[in-house]
BAKE-70627 format. One record per atom (N, C-alpha, C): atom name; residue in one letter; x, y, z. Coordinates in steps of 0.2 Angstrom, whole numbers. Example, Ala and Ser with C-alpha at 12.3 -4.5 7.8 and 13.67 -1.06 7.14 Angstrom:
% BAKE-70627
REC|N|A|66|-28|39
REC|CA|A|62|-22|39
REC|C|A|66|-16|39
REC|N|S|64|-11|35
REC|CA|S|68|-5|36
REC|C|S|64|0|39
***
This chain:
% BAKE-70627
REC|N|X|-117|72|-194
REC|CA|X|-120|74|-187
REC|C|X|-123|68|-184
REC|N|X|-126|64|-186
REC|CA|X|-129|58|-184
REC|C|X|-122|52|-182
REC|N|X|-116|52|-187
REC|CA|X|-112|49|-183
REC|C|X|-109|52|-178
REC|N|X|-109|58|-178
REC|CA|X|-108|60|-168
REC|C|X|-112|61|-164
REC|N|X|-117|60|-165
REC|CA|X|-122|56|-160
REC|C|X|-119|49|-158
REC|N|X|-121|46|-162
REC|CA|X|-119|39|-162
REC|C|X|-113|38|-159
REC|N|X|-108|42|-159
REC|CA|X|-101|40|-156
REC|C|X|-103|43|-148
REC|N|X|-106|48|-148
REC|CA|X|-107|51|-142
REC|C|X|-111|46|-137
REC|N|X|-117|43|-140
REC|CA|X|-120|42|-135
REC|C|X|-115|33|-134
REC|N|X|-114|31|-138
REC|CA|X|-109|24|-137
REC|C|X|-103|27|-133
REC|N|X|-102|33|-132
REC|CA|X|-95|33|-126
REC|C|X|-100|36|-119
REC|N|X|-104|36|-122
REC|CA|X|-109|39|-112
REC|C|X|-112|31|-111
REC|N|X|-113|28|-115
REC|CA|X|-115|20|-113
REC|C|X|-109|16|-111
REC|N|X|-104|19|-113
REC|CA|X|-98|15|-111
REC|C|X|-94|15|-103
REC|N|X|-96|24|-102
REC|CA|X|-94|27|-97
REC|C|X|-98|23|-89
REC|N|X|-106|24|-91
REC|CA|X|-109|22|-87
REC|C|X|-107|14|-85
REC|N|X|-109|10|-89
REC|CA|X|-106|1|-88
REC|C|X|-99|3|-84
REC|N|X|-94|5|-87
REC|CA|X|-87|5|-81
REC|C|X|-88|8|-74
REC|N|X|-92|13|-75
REC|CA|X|-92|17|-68
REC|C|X|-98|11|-64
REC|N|X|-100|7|-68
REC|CA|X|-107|4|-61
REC|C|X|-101|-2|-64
REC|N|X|-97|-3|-65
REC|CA|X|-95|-11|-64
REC|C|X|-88|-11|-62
REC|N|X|-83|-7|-61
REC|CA|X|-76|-3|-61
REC|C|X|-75|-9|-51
REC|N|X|-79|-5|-49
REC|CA|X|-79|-8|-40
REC|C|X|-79|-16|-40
REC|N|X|-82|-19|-45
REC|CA|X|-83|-26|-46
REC|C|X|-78|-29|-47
REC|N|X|-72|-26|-52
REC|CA|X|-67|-29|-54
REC|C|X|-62|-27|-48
REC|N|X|-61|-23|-45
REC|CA|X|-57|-21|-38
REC|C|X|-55|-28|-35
REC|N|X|-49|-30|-33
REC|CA|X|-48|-37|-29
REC|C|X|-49|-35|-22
REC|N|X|-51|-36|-18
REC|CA|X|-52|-39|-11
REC|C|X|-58|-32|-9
REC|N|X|-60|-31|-15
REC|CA|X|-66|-25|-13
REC|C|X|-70|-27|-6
REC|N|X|-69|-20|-4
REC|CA|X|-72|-21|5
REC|C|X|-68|-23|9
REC|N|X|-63|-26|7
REC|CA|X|-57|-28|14
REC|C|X|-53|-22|16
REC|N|X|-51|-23|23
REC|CA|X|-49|-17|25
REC|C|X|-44|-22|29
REC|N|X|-36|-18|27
REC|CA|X|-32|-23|32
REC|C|X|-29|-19|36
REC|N|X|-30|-21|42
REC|CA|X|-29|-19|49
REC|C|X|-23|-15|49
REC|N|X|-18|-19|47
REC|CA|X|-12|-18|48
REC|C|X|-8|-10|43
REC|N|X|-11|-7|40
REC|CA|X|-9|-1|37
REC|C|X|-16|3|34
REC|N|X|-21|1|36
REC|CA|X|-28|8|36
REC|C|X|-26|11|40
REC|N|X|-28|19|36
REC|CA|X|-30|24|37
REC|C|X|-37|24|43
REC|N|X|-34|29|47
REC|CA|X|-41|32|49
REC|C|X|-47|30|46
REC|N|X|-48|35|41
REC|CA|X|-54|36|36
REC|C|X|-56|26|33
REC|N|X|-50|23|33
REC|CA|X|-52|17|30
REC|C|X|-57|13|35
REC|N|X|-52|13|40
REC|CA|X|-55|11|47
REC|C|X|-62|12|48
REC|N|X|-63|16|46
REC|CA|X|-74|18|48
REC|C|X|-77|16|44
REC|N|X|-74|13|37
REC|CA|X|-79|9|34
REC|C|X|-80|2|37
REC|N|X|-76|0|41
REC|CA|X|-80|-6|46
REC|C|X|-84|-4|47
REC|N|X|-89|-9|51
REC|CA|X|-95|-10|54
REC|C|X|-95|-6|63
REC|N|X|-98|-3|64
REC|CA|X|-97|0|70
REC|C|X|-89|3|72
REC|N|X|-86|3|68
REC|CA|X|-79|8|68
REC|C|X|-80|15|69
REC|N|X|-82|20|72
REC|CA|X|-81|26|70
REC|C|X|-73|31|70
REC|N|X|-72|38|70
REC|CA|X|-64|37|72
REC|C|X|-62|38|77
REC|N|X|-65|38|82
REC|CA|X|-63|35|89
REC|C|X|-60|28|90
REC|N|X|-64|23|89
REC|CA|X|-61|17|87
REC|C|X|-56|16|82
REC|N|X|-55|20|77
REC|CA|X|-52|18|72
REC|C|X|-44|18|73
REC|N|X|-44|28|78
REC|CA|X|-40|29|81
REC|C|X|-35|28|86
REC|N|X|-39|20|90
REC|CA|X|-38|16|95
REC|C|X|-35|10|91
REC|N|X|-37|9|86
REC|CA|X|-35|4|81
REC|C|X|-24|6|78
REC|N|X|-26|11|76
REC|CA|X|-19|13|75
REC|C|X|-14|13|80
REC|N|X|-16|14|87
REC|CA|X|-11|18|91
REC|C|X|-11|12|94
REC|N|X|-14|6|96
REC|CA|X|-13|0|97
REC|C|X|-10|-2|93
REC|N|X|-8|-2|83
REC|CA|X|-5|-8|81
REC|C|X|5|-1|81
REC|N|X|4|3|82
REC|CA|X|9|8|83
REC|C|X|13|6|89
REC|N|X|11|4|96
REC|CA|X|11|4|100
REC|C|X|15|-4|101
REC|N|X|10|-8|98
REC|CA|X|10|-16|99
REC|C|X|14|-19|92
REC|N|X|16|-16|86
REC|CA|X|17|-20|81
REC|C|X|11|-21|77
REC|N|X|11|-26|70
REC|CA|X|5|-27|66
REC|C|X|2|-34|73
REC|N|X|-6|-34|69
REC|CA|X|-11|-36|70
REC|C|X|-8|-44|68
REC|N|X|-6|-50|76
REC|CA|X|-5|-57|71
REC|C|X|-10|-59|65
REC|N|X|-18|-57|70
REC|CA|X|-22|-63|64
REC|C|X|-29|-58|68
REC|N|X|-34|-58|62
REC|CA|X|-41|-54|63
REC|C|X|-42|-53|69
REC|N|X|-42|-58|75
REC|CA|X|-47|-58|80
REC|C|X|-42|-52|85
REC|N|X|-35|-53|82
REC|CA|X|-33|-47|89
REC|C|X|-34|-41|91
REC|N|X|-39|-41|85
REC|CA|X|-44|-31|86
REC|C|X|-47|-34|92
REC|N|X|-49|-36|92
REC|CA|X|-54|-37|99
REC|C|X|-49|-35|105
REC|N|X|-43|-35|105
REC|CA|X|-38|-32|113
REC|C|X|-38|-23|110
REC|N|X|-40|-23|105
REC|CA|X|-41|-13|106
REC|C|X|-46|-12|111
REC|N|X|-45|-8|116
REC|CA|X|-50|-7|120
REC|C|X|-58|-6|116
REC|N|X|-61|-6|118
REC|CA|X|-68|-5|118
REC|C|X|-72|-9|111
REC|N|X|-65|-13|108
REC|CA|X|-67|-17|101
REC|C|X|-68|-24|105
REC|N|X|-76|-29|105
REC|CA|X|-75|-35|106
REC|C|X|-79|-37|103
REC|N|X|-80|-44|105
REC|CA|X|-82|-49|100
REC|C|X|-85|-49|96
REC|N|X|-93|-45|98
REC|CA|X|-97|-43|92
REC|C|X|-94|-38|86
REC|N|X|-91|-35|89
REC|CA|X|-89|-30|83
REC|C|X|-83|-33|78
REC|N|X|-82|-36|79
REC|CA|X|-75|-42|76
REC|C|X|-79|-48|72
REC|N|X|-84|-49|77
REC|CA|X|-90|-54|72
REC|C|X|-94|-51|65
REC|N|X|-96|-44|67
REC|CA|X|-98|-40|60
REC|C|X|-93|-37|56
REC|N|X|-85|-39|57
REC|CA|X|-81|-37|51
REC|C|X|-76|-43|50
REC|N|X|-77|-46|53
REC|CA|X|-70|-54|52
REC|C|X|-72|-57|45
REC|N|X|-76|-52|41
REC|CA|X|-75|-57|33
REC|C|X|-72|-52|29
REC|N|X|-71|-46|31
REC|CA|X|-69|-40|27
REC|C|X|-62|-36|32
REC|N|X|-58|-40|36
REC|CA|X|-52|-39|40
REC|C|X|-47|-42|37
REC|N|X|-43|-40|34
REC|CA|X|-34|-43|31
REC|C|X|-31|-41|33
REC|N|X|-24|-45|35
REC|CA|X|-17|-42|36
REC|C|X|-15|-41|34
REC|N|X|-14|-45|26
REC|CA|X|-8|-41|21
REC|C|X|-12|-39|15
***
């Protein structure tokens, strides 16, 4: 009885470390690449909601991929400032 405690509560202490550190090990966690986010991806930028996000898509549908970060800013109603609060978390590829 005591070692299934013991194994129990060492697999709920195991559980919780991966679930709070699992995000950490994620590579380019927070990055959103312009060029093939969703909708939904989309609004986790800064000031994106899915109006803009929406804008975001039909623009690179419309135009091609995005050459380099700043060409969010030719989406209608996306400019400089809002390019400023996501240009460290914006990828192409």
């Amino acid at each position: 009885m005591a070692n299934s405690r013991q194994i129990f509560t060492l697999f709920t202490v195991v559980m919780v470390v991966l679930t709070l550190t699992c995000p950490l090990w994620a590579e380019d966690a927070g990055k959103i690449n312009i060029n093939t986010a969703s909708t939904e991806e989309l609004t986790q930028l800064d000031s994106i909601g899915p109006k803009y996000a929406e804008r975001i898509i039909e623009y690179r549908e419309k135009n091609g991929p995005f050459k380099n970060a700043e060409d969010i800013t030719k989406v209608s109603g996306i400019g400089t400032k809002i390019y400023e609060l996501n240009k460290d978390r914006i990828v192409l590829e």
